[in-house]
PDB file as gemmi writes it, atoms N, CA and C in Angstrom:
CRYST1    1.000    1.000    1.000  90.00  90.00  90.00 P 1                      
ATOM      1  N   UNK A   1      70.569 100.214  46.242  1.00  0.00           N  
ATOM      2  CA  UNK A   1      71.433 101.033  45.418  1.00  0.00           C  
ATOM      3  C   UNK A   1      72.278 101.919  46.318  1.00  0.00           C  
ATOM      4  N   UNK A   2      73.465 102.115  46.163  1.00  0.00           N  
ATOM      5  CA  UNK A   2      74.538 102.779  47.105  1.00  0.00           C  
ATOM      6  C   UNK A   2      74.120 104.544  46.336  1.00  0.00           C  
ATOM      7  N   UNK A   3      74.515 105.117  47.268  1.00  0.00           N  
ATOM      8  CA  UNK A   3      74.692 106.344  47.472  1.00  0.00           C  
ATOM      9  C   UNK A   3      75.371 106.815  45.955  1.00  0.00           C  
ATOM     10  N   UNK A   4      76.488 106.446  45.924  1.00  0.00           N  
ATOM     11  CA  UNK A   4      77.148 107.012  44.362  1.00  0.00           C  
ATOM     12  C   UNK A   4      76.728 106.201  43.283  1.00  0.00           C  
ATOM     13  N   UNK A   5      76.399 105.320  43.258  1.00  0.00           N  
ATOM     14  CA  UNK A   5      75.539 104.877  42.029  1.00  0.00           C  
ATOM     15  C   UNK A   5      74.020 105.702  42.229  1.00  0.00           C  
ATOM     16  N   UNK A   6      73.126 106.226  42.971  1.00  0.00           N  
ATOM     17  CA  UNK A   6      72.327 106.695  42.653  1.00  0.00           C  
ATOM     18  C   UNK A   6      72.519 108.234  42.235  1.00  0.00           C  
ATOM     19  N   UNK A   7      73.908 108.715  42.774  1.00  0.00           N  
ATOM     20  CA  UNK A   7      74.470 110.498  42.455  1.00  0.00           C  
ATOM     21  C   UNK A   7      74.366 110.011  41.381  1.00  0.00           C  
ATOM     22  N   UNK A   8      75.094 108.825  40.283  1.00  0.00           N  
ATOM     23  CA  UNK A   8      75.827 108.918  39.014  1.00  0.00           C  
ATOM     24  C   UNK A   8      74.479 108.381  37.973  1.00  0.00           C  
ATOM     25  N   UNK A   9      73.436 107.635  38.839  1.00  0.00           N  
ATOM     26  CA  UNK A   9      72.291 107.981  37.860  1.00  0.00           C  
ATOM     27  C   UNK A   9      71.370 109.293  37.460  1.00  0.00           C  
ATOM     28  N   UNK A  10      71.423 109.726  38.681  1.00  0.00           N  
ATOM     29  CA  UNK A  10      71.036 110.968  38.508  1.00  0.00           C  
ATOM     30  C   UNK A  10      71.394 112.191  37.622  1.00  0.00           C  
ATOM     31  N   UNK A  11      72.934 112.276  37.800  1.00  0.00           N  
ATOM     32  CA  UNK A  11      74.170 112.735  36.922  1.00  0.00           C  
ATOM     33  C   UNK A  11      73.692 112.596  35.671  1.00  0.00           C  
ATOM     34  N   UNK A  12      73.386 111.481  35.221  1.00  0.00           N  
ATOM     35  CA  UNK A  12      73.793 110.704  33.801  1.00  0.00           C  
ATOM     36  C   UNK A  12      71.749 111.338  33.446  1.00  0.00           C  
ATOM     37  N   UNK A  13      71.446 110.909  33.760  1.00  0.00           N  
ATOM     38  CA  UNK A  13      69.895 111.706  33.379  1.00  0.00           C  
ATOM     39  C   UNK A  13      70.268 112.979  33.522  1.00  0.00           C  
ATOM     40  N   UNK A  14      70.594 113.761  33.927  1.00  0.00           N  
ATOM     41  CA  UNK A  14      70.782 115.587  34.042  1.00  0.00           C  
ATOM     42  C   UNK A  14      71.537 115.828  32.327  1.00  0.00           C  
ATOM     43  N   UNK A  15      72.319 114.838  32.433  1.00  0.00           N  
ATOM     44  CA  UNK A  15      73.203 115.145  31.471  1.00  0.00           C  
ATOM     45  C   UNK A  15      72.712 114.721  29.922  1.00  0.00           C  
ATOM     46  N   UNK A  16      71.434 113.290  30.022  1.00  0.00           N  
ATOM     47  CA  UNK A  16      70.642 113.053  28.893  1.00  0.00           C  
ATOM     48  C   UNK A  16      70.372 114.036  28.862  1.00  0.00           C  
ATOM     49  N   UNK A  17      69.682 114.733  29.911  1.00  0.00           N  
ATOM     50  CA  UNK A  17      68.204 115.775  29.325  1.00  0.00           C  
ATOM     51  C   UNK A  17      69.008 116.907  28.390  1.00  0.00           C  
ATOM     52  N   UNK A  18      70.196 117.430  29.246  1.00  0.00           N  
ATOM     53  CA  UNK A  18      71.288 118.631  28.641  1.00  0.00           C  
ATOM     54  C   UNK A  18      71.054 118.002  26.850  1.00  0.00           C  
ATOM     55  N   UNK A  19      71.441 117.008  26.625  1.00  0.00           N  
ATOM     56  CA  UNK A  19      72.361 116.292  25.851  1.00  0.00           C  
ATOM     57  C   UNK A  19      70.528 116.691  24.857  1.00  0.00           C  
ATOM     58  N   UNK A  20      69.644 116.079  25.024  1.00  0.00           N  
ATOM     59  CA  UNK A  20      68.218 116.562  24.296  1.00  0.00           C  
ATOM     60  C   UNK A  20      67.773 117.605  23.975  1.00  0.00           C  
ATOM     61  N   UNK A  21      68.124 118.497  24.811  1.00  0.00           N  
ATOM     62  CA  UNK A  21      67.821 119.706  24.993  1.00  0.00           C  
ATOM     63  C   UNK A  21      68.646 120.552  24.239  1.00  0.00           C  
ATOM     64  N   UNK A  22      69.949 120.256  24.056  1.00  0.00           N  
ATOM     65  CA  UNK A  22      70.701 121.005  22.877  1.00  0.00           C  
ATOM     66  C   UNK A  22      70.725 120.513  21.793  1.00  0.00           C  
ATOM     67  N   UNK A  23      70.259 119.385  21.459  1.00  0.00           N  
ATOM     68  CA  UNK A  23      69.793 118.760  20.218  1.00  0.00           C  
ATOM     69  C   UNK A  23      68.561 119.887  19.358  1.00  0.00           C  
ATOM     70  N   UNK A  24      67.755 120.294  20.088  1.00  0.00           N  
ATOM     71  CA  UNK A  24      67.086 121.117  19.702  1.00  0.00           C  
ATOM     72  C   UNK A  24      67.270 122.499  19.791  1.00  0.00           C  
ATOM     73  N   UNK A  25      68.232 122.841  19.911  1.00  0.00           N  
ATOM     74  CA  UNK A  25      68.637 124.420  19.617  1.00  0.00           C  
ATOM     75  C   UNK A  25      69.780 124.213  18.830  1.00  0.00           C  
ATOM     76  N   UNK A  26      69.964 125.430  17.811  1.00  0.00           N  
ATOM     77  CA  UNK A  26      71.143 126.166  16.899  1.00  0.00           C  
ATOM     78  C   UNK A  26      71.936 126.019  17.514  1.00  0.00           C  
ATOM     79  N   UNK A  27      72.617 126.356  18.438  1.00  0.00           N  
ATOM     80  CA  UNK A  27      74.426 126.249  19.316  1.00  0.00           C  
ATOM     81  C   UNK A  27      74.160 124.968  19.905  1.00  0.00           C  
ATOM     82  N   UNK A  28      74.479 123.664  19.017  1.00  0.00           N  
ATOM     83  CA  UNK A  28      74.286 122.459  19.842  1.00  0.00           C  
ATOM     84  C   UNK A  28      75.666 122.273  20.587  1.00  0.00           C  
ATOM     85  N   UNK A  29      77.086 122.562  19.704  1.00  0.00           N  
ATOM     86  CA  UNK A  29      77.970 122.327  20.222  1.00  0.00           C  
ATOM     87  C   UNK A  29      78.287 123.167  21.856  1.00  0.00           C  
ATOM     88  N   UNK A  30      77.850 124.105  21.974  1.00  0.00           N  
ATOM     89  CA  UNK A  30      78.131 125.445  23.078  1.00  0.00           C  
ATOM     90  C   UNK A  30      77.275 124.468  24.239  1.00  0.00           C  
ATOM     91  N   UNK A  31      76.181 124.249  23.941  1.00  0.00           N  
ATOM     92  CA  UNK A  31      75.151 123.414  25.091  1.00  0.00           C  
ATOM     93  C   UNK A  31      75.242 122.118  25.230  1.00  0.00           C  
ATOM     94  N   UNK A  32      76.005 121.075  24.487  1.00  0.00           N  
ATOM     95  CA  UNK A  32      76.546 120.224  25.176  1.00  0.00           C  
ATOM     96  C   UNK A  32      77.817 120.121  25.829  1.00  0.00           C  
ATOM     97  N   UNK A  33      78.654 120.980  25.633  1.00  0.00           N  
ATOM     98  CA  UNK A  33      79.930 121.590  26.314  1.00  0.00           C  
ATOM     99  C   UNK A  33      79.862 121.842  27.365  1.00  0.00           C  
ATOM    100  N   UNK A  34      78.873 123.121  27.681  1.00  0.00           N  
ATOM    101  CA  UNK A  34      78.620 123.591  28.900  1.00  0.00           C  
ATOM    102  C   UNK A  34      77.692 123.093  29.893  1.00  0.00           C  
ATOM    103  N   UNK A  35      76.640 122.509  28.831  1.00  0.00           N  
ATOM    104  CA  UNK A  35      75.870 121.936  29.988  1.00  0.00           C  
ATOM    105  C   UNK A  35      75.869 120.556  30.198  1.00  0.00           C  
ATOM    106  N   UNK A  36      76.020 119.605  28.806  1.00  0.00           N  
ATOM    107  CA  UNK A  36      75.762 118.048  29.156  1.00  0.00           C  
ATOM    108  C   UNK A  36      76.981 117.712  29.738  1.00  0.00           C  
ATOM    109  N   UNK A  37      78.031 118.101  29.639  1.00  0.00           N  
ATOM    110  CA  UNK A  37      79.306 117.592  29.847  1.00  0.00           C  
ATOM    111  C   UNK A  37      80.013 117.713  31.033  1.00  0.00           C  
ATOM    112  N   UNK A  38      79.695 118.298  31.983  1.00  0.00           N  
ATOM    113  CA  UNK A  38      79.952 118.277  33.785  1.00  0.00           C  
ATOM    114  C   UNK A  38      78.806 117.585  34.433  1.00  0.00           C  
ATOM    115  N   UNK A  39      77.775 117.442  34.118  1.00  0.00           N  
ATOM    116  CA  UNK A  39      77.433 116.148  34.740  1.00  0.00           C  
ATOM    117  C   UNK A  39      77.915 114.607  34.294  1.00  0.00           C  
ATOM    118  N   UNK A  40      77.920 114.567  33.113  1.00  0.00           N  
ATOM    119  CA  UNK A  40      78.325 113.540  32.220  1.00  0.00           C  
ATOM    120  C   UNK A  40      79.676 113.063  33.029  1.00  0.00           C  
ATOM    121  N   UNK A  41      80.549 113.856  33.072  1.00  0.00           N  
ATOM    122  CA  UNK A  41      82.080 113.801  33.833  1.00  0.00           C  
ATOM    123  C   UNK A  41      81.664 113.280  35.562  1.00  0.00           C  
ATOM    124  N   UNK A  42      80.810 114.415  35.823  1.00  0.00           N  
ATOM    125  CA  UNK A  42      80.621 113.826  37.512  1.00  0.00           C  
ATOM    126  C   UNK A  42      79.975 112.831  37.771  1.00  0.00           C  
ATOM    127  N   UNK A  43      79.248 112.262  36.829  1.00  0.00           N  
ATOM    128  CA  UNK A  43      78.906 110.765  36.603  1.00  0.00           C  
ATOM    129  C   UNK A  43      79.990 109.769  36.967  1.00  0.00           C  
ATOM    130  N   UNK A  44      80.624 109.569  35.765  1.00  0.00           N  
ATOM    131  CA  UNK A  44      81.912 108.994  35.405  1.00  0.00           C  
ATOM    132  C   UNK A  44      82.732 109.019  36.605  1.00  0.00           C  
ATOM    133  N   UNK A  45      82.990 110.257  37.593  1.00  0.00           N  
ATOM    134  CA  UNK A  45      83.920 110.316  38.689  1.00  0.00           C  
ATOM    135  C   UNK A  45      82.984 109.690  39.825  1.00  0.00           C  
ATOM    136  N   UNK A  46      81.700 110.039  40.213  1.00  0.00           N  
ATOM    137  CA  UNK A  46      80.974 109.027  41.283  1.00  0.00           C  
ATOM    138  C   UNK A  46      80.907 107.261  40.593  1.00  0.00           C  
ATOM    139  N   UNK A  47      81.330 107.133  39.873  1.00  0.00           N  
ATOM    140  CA  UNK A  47      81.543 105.984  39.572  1.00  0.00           C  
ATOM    141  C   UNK A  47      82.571 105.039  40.261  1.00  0.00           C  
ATOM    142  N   UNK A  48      83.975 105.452  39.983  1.00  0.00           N  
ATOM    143  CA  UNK A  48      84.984 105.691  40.225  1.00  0.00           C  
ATOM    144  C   UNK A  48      85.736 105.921  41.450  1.00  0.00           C  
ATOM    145  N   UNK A  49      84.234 106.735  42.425  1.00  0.00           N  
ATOM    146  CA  UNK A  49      84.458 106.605  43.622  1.00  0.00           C  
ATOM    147  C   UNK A  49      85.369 107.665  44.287  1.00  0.00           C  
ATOM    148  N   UNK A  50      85.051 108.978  43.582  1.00  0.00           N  
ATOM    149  CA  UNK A  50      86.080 109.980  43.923  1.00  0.00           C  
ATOM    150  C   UNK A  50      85.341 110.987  45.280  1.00  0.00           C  
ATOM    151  N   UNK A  51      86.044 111.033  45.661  1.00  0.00           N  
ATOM    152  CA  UNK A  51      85.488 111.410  47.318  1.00  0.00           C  
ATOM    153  C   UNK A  51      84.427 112.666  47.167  1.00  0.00           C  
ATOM    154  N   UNK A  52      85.309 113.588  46.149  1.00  0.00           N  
ATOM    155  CA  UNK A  52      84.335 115.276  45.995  1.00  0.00           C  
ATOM    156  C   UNK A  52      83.259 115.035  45.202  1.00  0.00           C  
ATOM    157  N   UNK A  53      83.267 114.134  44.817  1.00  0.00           N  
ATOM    158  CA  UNK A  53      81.997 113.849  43.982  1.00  0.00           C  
ATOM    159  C   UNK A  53      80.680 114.783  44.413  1.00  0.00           C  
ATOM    160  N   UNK A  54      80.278 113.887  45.111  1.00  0.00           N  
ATOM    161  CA  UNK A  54      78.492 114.767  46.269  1.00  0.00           C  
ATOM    162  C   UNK A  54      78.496 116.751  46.113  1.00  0.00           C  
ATOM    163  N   UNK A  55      79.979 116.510  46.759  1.00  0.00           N  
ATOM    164  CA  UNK A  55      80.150 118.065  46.795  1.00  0.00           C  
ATOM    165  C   UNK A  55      80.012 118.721  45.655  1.00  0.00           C  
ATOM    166  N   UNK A  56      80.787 118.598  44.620  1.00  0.00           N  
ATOM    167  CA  UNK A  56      80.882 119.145  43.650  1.00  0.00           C  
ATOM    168  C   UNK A  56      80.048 119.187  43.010  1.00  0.00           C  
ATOM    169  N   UNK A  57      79.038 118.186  42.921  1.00  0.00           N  
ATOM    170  CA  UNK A  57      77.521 118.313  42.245  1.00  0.00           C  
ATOM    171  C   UNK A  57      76.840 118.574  42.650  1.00  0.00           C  
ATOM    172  N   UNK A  58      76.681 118.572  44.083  1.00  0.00           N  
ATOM    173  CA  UNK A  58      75.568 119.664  44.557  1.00  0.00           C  
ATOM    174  C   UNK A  58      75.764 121.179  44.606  1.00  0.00           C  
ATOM    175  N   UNK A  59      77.295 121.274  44.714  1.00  0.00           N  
ATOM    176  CA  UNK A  59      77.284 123.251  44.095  1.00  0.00           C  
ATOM    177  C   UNK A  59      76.427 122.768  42.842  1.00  0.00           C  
ATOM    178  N   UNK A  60      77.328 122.466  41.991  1.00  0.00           N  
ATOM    179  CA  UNK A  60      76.785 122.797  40.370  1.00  0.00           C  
ATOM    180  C   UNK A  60      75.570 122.828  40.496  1.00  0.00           C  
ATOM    181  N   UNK A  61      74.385 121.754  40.885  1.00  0.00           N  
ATOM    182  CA  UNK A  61      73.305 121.663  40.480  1.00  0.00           C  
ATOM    183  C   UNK A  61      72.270 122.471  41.660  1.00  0.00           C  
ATOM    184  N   UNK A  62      73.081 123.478  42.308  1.00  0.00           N  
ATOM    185  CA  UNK A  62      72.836 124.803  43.173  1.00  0.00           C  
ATOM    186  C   UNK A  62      72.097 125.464  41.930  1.00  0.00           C  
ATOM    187  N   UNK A  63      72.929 125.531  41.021  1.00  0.00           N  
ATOM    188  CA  UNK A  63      73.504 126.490  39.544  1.00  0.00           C  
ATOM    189  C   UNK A  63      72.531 126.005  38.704  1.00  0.00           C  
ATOM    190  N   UNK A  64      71.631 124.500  38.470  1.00  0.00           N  
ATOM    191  CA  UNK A  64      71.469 123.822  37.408  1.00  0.00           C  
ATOM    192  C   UNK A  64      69.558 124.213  37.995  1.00  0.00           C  
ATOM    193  N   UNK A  65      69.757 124.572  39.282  1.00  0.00           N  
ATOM    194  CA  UNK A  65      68.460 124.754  39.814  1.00  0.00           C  
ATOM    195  C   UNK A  65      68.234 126.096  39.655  1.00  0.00           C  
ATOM    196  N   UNK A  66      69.109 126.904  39.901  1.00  0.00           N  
ATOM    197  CA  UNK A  66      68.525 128.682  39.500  1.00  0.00           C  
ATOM    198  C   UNK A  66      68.462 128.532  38.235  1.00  0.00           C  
ATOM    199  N   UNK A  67      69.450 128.068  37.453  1.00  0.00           N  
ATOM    200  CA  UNK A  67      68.809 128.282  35.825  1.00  0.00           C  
ATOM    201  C   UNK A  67      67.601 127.960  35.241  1.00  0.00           C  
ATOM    202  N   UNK A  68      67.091 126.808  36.164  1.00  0.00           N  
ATOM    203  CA  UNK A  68      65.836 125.921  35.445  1.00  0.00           C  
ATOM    204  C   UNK A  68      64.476 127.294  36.167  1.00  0.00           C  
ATOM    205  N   UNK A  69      64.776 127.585  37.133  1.00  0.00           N  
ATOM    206  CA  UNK A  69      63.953 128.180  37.899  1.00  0.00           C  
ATOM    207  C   UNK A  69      63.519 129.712  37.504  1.00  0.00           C  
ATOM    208  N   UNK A  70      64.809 130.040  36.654  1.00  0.00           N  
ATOM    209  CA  UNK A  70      64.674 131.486  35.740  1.00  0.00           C  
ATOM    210  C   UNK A  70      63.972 131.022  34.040  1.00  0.00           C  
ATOM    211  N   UNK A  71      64.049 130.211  33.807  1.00  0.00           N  
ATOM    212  CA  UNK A  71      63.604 129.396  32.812  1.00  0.00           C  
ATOM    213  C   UNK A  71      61.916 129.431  32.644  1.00  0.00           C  
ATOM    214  N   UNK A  72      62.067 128.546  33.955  1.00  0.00           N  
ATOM    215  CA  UNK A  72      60.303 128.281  34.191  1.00  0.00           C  
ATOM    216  C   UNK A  72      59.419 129.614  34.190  1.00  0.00           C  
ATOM    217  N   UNK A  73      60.353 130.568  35.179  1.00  0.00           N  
ATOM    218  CA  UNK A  73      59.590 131.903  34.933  1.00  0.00           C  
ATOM    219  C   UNK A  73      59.555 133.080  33.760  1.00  0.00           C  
ATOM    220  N   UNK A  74      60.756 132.731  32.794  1.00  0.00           N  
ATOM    221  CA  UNK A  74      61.067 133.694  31.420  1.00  0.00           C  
ATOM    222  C   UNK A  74      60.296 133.103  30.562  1.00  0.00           C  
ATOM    223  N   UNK A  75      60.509 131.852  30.150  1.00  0.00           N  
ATOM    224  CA  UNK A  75      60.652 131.050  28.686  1.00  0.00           C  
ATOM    225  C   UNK A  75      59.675 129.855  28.685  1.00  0.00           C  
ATOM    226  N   UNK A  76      58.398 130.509  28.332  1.00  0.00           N  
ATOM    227  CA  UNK A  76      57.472 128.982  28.058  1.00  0.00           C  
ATOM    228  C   UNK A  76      57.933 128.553  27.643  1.00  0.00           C  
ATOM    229  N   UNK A  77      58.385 128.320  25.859  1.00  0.00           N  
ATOM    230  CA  UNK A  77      58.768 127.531  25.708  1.00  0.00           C  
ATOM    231  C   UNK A  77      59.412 126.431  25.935  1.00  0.00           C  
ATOM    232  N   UNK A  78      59.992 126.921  26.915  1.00  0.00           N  
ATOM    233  CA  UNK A  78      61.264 125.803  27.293  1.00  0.00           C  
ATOM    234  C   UNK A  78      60.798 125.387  29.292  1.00  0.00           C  
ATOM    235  N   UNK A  79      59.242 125.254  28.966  1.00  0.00           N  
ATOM    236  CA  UNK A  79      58.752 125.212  30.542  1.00  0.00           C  
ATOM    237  C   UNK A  79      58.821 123.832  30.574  1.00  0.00           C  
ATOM    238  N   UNK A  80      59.344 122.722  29.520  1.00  0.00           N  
ATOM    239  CA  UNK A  80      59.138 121.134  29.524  1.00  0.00           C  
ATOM    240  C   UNK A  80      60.544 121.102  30.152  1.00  0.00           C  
ATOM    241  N   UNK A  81      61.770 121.558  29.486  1.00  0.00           N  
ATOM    242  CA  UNK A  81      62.912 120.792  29.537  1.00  0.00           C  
ATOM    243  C   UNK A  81      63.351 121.517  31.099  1.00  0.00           C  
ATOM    244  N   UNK A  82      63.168 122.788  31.408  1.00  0.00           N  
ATOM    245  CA  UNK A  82      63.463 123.578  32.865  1.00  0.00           C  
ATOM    246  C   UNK A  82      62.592 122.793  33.509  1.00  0.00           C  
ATOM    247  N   UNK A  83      61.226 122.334  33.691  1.00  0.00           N  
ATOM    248  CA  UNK A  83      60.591 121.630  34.490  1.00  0.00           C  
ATOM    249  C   UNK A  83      61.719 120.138  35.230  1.00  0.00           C  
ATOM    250  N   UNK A  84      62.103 119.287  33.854  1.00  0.00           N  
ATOM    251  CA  UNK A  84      63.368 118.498  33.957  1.00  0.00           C  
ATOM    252  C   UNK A  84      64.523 119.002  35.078  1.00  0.00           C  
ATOM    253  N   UNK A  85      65.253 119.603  34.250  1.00  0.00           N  
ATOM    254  CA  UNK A  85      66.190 120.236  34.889  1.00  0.00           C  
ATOM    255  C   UNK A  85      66.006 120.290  36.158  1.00  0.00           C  
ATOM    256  N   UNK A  86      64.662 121.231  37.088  1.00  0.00           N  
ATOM    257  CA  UNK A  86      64.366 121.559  38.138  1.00  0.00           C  
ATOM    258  C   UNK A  86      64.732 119.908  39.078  1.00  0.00           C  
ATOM    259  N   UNK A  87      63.998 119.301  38.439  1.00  0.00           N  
ATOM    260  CA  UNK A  87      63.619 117.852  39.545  1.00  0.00           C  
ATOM    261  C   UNK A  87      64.895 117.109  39.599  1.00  0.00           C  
ATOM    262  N   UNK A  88      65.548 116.962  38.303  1.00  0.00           N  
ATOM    263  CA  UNK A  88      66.936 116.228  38.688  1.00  0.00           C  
ATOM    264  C   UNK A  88      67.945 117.166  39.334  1.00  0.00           C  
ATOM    265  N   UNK A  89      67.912 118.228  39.213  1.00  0.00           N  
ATOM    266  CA  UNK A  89      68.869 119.196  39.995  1.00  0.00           C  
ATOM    267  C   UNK A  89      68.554 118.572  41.269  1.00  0.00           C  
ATOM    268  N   UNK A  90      67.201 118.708  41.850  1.00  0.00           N  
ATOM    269  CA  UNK A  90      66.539 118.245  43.147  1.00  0.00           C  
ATOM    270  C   UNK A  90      67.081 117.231  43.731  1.00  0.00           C  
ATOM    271  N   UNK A  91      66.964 116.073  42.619  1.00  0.00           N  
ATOM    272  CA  UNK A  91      67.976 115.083  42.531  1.00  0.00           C  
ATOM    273  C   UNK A  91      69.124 114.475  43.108  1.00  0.00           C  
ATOM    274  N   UNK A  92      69.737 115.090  42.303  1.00  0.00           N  
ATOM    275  CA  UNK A  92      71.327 115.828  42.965  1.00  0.00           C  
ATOM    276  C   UNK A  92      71.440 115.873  43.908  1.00  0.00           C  
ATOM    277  N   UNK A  93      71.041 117.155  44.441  1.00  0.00           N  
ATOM    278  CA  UNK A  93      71.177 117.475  45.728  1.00  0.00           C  
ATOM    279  C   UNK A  93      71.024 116.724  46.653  1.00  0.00           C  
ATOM    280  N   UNK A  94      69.824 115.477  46.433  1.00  0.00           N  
ATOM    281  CA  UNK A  94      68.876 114.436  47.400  1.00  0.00           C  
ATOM    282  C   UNK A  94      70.616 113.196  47.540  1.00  0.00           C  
ATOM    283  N   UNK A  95      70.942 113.160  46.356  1.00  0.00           N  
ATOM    284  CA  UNK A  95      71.723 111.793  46.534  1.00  0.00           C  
ATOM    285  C   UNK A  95      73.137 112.499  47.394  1.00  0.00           C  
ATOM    286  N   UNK A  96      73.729 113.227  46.339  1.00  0.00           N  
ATOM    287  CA  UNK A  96      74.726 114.025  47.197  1.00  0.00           C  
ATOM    288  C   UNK A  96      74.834 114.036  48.820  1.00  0.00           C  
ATOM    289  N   UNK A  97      73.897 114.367  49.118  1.00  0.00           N  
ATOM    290  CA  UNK A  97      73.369 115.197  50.657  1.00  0.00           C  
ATOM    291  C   UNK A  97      73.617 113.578  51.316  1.00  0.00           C  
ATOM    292  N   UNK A  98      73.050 112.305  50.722  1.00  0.00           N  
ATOM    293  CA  UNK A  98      72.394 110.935  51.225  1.00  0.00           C  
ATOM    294  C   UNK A  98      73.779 110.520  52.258  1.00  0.00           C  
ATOM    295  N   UNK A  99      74.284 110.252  52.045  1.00  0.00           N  
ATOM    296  CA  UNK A  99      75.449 109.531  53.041  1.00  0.00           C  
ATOM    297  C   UNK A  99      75.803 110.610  54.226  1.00  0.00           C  
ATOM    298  N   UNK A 100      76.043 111.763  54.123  1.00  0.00           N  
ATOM    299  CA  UNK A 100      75.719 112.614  55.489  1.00  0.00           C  
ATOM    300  C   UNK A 100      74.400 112.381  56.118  1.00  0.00           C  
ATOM    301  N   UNK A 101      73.697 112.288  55.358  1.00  0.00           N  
ATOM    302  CA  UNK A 101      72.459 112.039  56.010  1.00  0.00           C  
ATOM    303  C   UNK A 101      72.727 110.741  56.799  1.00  0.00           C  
ATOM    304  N   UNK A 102      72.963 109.666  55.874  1.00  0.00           N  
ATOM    305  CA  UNK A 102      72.956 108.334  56.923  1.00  0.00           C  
ATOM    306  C   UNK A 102      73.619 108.383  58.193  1.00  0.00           C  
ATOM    307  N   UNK A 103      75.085 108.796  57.894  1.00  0.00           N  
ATOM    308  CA  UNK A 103      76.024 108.507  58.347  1.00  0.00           C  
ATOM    309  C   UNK A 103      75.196 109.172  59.697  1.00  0.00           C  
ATOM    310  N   UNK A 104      74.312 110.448  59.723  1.00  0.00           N  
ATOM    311  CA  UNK A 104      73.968 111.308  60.905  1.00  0.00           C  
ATOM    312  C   UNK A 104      72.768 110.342  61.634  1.00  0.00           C  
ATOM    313  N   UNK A 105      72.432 109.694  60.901  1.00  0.00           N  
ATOM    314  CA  UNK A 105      71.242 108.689  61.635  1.00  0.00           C  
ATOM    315  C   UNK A 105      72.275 107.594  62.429  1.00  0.00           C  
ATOM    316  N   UNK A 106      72.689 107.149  61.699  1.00  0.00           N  
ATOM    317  CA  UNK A 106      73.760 105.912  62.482  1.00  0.00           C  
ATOM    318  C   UNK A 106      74.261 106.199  63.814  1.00  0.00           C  
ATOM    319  N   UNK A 107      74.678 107.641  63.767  1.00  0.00           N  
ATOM    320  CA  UNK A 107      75.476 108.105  64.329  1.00  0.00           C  
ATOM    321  C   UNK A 107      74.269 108.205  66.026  1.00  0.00           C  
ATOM    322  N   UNK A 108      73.135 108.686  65.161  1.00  0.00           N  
ATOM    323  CA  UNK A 108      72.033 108.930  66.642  1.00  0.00           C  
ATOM    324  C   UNK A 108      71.516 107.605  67.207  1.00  0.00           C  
ATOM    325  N   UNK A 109      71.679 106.515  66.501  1.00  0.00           N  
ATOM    326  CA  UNK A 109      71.098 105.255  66.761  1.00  0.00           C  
ATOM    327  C   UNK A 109      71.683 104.468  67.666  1.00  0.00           C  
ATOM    328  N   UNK A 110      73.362 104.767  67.730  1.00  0.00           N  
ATOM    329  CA  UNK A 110      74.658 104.220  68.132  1.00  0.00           C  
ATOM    330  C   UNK A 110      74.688 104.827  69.745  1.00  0.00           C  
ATOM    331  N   UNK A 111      74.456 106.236  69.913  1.00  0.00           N  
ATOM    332  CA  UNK A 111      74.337 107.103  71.135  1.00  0.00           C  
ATOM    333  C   UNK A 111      72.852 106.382  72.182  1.00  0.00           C  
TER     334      UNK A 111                                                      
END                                                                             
């Protein structure tokens, strides 16, 4: 599996869970707006093959990881879906980060 197909699976699960997770609260429209819908999009663009992709989702899910992480510590209730959140944010970051990473191994293998 290439590098941006695994960002844009990852993406696309961040953005189910959003997408579940406001299913079950009163402001469904506000929480799939804000939250399912920029991963959903940065999906769609690592698809597509757009260069900022990595970048841009690993800020966000900088953002997608303090929220889950204030979550876990405020709001039992919601210690299932922040638990989520936490690991695919993790996610993120893991695939994002992946091709610098390679590219830095290649790079030591070649020397």
């Amino acid at each position: 599996m290439s590098a941006q197909r695994y960002l844009a699976t990852c993406l696309f699960a961040l953005a189910a869970l959003f997408i579940g997770w406001s299913l079950a609260h009163t402001h469904t429209l506000a929480g799939l707006l804000a939250f399912a819908l920029p991963p959903a999009l940065l999906g769609i663009a690592a698809l597509l093959g757009w260069h900022r992709t990595g970048f841009t989702a690993a800020m966000l899910a900088l953002l997608w990881f303090s929220h889950a992480v204030m979550l876990l510590w405020s709001e039992p209730a919601a210690r299932g879906w922040a638990t989520g959140e936490t690991v695919l944010a993790l996610l993120v970051i893991h695939a994002a980060c992946l091709p610098g990473y390679r590219a830095r191994c290649e790079r030591r293998q070649t020397t």
